[in-house]
Backbone as a printed PyTorch tensor [residue, N CA C, xyz], in Angstrom:
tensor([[[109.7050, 109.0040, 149.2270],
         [109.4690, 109.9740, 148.1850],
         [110.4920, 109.7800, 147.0680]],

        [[110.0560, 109.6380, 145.9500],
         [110.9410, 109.6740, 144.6750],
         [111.6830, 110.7170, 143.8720]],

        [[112.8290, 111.1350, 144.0520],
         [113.7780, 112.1470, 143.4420],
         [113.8480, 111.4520, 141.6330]],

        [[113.9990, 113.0820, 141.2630],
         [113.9500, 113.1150, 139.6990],
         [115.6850, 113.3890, 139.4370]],

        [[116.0240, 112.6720, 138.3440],
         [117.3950, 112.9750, 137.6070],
         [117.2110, 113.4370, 136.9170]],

        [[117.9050, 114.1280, 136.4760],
         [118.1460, 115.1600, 134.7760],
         [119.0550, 115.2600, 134.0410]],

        [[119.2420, 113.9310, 132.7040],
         [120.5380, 114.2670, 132.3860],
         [120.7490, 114.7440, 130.8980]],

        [[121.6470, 115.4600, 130.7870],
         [121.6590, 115.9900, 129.3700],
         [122.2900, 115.2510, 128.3460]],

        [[121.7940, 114.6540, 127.4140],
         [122.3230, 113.9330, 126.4050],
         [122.2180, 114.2690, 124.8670]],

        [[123.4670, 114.0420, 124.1500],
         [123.0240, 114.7090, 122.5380],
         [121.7290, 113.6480, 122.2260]],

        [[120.7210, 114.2860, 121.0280],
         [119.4870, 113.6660, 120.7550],
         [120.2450, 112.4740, 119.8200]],

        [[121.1160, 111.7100, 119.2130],
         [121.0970, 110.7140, 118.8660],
         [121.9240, 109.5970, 119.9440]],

        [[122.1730, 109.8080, 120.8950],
         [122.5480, 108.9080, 121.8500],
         [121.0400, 108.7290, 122.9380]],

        [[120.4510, 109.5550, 123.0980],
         [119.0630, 109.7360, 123.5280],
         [118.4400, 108.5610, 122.9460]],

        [[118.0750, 108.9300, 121.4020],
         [117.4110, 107.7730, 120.4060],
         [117.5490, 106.8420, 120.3600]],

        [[119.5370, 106.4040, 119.9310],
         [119.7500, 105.3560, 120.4580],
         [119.9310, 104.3330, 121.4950]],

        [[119.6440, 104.8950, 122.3170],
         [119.7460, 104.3720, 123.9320],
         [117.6770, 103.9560, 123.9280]],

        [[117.2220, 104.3590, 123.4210],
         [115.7790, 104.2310, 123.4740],
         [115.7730, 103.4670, 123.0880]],

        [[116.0830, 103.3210, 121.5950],
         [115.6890, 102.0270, 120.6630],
         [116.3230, 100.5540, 121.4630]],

        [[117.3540, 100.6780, 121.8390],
         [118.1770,  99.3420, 122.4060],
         [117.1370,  99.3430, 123.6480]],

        [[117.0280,  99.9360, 124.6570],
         [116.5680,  99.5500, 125.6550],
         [114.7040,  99.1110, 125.4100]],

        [[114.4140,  99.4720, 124.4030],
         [113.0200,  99.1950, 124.0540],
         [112.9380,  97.6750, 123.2660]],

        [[114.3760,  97.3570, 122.5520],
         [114.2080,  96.3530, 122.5280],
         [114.3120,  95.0620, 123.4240]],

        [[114.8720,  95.5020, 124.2420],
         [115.2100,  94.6310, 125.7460],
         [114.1820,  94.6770, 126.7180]],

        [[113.2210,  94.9340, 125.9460],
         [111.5840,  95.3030, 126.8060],
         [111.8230,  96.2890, 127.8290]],

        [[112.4480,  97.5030, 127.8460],
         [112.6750,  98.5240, 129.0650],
         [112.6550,  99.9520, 128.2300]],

        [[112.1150, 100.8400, 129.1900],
         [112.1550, 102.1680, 128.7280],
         [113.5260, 102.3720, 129.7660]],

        [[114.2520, 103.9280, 129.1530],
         [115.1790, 104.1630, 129.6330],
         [115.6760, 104.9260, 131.0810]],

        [[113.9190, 104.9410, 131.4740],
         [114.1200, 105.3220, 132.9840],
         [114.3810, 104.3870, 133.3810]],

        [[113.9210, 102.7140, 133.2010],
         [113.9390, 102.0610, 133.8170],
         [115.6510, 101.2690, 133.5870]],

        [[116.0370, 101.4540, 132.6290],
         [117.6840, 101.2610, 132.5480],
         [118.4080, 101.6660, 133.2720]],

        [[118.3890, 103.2930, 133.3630],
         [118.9070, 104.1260, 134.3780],
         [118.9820, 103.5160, 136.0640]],

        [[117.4260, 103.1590, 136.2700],
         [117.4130, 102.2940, 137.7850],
         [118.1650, 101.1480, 138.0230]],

        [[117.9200, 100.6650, 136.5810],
         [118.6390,  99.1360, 137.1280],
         [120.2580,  99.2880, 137.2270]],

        [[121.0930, 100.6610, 136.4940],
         [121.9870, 100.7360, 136.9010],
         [122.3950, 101.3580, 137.9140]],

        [[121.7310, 102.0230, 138.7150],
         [121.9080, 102.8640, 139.9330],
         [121.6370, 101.1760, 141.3490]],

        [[120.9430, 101.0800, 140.6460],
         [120.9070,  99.2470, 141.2540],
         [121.7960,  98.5230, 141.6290]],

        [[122.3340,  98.0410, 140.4220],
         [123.6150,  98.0040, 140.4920],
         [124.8350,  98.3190, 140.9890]],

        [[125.2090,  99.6620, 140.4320],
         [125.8110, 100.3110, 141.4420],
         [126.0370, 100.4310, 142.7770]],

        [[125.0430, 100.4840, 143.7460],
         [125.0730, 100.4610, 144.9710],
         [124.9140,  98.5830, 145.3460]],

        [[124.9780,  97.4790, 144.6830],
         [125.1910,  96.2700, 144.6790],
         [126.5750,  96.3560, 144.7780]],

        [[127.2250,  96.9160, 143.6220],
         [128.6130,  96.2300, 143.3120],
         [129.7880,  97.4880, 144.4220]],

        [[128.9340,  98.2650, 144.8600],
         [129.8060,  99.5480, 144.8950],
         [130.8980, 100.4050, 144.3330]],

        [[130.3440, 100.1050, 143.4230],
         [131.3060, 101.0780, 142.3310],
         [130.0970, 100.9020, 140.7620]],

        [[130.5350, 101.3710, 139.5590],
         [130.6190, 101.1940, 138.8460],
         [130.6200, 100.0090, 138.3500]],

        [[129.3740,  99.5780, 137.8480],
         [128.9070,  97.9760, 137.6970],
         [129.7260,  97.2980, 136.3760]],

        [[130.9370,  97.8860, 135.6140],
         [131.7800,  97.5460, 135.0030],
         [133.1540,  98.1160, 134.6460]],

        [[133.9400,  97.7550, 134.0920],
         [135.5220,  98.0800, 134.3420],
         [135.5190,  99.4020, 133.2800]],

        [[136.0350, 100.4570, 134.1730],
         [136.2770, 102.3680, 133.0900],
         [137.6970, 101.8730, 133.8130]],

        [[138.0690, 102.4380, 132.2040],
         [139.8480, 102.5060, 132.0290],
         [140.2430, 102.7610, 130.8710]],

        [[141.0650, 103.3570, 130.5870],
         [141.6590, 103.6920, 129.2040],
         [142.4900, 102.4770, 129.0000]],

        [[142.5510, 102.4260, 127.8860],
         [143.2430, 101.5020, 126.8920],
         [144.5050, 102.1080, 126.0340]],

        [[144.9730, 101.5770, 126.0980],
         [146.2600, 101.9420, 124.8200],
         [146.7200, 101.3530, 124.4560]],

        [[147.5950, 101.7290, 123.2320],
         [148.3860, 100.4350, 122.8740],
         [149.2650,  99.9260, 123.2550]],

        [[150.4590, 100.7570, 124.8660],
         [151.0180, 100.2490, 125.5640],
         [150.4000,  98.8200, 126.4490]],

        [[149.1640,  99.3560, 126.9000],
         [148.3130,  98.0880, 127.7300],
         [148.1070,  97.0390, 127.1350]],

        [[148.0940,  96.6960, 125.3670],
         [147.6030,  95.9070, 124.6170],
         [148.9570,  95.3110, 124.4430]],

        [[149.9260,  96.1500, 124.2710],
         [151.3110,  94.8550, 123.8930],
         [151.6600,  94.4410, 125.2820]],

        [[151.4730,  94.9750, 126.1820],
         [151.4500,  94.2390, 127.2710],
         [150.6800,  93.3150, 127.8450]],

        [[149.7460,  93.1440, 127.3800],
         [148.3110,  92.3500, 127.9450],
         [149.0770,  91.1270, 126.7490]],

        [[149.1890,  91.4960, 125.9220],
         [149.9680,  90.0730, 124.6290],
         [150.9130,  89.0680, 124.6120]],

        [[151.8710,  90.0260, 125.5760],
         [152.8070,  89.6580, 126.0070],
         [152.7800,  88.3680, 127.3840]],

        [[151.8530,  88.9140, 127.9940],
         [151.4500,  88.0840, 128.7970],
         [150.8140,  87.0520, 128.4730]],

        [[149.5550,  87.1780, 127.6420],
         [149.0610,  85.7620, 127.0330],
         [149.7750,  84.6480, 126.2680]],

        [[151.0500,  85.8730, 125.7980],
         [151.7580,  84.7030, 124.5860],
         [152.5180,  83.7320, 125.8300]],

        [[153.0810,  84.1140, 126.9680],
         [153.4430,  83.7600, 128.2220],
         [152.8940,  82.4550, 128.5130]],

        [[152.0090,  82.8480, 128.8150],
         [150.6570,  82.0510, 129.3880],
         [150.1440,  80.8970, 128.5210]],

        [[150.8600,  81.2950, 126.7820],
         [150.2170,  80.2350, 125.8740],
         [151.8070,  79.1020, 126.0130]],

        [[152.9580,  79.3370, 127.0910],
         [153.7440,  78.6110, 126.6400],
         [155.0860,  79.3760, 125.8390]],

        [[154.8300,  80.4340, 124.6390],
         [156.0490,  81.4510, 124.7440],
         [156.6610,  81.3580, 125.7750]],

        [[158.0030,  81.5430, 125.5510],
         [159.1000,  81.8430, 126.5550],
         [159.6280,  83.2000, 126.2710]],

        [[160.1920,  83.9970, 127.1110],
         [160.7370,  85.1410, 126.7970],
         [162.5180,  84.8600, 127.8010]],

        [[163.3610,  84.5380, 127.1370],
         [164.5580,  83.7020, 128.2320],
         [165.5530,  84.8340, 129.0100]],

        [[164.8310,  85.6330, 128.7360],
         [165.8120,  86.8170, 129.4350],
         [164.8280,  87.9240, 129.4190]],

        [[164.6770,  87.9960, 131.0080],
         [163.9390,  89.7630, 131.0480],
         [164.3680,  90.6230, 130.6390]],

        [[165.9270,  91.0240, 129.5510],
         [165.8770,  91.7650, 128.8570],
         [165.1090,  91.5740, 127.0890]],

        [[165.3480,  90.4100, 127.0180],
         [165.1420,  89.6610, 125.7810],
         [163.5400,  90.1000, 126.2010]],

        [[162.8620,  89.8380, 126.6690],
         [161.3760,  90.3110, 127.0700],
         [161.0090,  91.6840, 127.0630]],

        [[161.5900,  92.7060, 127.7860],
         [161.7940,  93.8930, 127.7440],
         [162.0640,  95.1270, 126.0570]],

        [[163.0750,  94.2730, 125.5210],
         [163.2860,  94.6240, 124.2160],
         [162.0150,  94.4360, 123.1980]],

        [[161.6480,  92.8670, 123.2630],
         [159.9980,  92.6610, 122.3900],
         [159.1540,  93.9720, 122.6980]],

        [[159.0450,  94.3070, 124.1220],
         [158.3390,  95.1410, 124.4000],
         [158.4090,  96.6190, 123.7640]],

        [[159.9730,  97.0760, 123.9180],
         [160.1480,  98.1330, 123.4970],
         [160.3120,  98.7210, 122.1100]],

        [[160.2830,  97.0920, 121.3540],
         [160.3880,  96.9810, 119.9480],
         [158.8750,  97.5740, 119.2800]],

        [[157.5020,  96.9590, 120.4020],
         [156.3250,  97.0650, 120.1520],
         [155.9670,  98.0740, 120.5720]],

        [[156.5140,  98.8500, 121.7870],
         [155.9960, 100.0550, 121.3700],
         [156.2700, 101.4630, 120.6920]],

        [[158.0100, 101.0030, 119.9760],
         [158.4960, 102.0350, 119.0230],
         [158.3310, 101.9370, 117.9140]],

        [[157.0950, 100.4000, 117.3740],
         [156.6220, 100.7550, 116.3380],
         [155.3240, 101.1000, 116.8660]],

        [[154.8710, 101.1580, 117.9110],
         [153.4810, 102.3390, 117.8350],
         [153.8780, 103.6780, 117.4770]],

        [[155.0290, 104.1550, 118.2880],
         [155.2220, 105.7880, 117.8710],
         [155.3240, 106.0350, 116.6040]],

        [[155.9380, 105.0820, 115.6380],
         [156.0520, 105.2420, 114.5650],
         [155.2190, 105.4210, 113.6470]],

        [[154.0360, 104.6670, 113.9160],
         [152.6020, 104.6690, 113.1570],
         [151.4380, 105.5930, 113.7540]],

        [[152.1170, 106.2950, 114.8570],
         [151.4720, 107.5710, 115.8100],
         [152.3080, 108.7310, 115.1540]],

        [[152.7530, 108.7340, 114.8960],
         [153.4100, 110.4540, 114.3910],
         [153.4580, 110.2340, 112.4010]],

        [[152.7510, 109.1230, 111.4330],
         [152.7430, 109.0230, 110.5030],
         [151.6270, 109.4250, 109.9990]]])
């Protein structure tokens, strides 16, 4: 037997969720399934929820510049870049 969902959405996320999924040849019940599909495939949440910030981003940078070969020669010398980057976020957060 088939159970009904009911979910409440403002009418332009409604619309737009129609139009995209209509262009992908699917109505949006059938979106809905393929992510409940999913879901119980991947067991969880069929993609990555997480907040972002700009702490995570000079850190995620930091690492790539790493990774590109940058050196950072002292984990304080590393530490400081860091703290340099994120006391100019506060700075451009309280401006």
């Amino acid at each position: 037997m088939a159970k009904t969902i009911q979910v409440r959405v403002d009418d332009q996320l409604k619309e737009s969720a129609d139009k995209l999924f209509s262009s992908l040849g699917l109505d949006t019940s059938t979106a809905i399934r393929m992510f409940l599909i999913a879901s119980m495939r991947e067991g969880g949440i069929p993609f990555h929820v997480k907040h972002r910030n700009e702490r995570d981003l000079t850190i995620t940078e930091a690492i790539e510049r790493r990774k590109a070969g940058d050196r950072f020669y002292t984990i304080d010398e590393c530490a400081m870049d860091m703290d340099e980057a994120i006391s100019d976020e506060a700075k451009y957060a309280t401006s």
